[in-house]
C-alpha positions, 0 to 999 in steps of 0.5 A, spaced: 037 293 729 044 293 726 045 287 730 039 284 727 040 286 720 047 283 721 045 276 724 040 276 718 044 277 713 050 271 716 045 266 716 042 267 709 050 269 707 057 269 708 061 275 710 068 277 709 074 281 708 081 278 706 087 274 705 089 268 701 094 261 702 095 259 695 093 261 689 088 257 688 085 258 695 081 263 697 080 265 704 076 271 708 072 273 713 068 278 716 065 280 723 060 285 727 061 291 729 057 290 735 060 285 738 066 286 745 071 280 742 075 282 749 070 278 753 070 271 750 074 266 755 071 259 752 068 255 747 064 249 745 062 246 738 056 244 734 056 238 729 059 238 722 054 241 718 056 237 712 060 229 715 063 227 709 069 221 712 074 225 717 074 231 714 069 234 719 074 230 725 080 233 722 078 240 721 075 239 728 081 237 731 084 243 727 079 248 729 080 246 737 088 247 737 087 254 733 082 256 740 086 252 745 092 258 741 087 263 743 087 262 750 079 260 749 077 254 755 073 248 750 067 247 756 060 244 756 059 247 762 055 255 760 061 257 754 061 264 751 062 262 744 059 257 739 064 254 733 060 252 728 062 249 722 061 246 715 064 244 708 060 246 701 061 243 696 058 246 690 060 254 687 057 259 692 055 266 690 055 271 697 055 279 699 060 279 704 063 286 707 069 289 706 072 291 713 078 294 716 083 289 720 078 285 725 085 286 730 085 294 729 077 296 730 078 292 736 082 296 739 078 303 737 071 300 736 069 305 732 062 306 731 063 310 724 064 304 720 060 301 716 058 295 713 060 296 706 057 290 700 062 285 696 059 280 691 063 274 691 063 268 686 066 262 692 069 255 688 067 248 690 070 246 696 068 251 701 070 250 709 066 255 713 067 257 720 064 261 724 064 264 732 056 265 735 055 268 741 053 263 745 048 268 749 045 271 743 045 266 738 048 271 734 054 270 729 059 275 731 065 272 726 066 268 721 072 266 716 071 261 710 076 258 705 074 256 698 077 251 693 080 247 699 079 241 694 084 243 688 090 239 692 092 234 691 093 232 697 087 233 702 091 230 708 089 232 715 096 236 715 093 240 709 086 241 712 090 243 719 094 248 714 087 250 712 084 252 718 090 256 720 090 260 714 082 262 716 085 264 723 090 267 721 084 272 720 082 271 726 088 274 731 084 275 738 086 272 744 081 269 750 079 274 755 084 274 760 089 270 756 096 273 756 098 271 750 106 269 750 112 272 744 111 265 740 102 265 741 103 273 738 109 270 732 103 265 729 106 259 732 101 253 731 
């Protein structure tokens, strides 16, 4: 039932938790309780939602060196996750949740937590990445950044640097990856 309610509401909502890269971006995240983040090994994506010029090729190519980081295999062939991700250009209202660091409840797995509401007012200009179990279709991660339009320079180093920063958020190696000092030092 938790899982049910939580794949509802990540639909309809963004959920998170958080961290910034400038003062002008936002960026945050949240995941599922219910979710073993130590058996994923790979991955596939799922179309842009929003295509707008090489923005969706660049933060494509982004999100691929993050997970090729991780150790997580791009596969067409039966992945255990889904990238799914889009660009919004209006203001977005969401109810995330605050949650502990997804890297320390991954090591207690503590079902005490609970999910706790936040209301957030998101800025034009929000990329929004999520990863879905790719056998129950469920979203067991996402991270966003709001107000990726107010540089200047939206150049495809810019947009690396976005995606970087949303992943920061996301510190889990693949299963079976033994990450080396520089994987574990943020080098990317």
């Amino acid at each position: 039932m938790k899982s049910i309610k939580f794949y509802l509401l990540a639909v309809a909502i963004l959920t998170v938790s958080g961290c910034t890269l400038n003062k002008k971006l936002f960026v945050e995240h949240d995941y599922s309780y219910d979710t073993n983040f130590k058996t994923y090994s790979s991955y596939a994506f799922l179309e842009c939602e929003r295509d707008t010029g090489n923005i969706c090729t660049e933060v494509y190519n982004a999100i691929h060196r993050q997970m090729q980081a991780r150790g997580y295999k791009l596969t067409l062939n039966k992945p255990t996750l889904l990238v799914n991700y889009g660009i919004f250009y209006d203001n977005l209202r969401y109810q995330g949740y605050t949650q502990p660091v997804i890297k320390a409840w991954t090591e207690t797995e503590d079902d005490s937590y609970k999910y706790e509401p936040v209301k957030y007012a998101l800025d034009k200009g929000t990329l929004i990445i999520s990863l879905i179990d790719a056998e129950s279709d469920q979203v067991v991660w996402r991270g966003y950044a709001s107000g990726i339009f107010r540089q200047q320079n939206n150049t495809a180093q810019y947009y690396k640097s976005v995606v970087r920063t949303i992943f920061d958020q996301y510190p889990l190696f693949a299963e079976g990856y033994e990450p080396s000092r520089k994987d574990q030092t943020g080098s990317r």
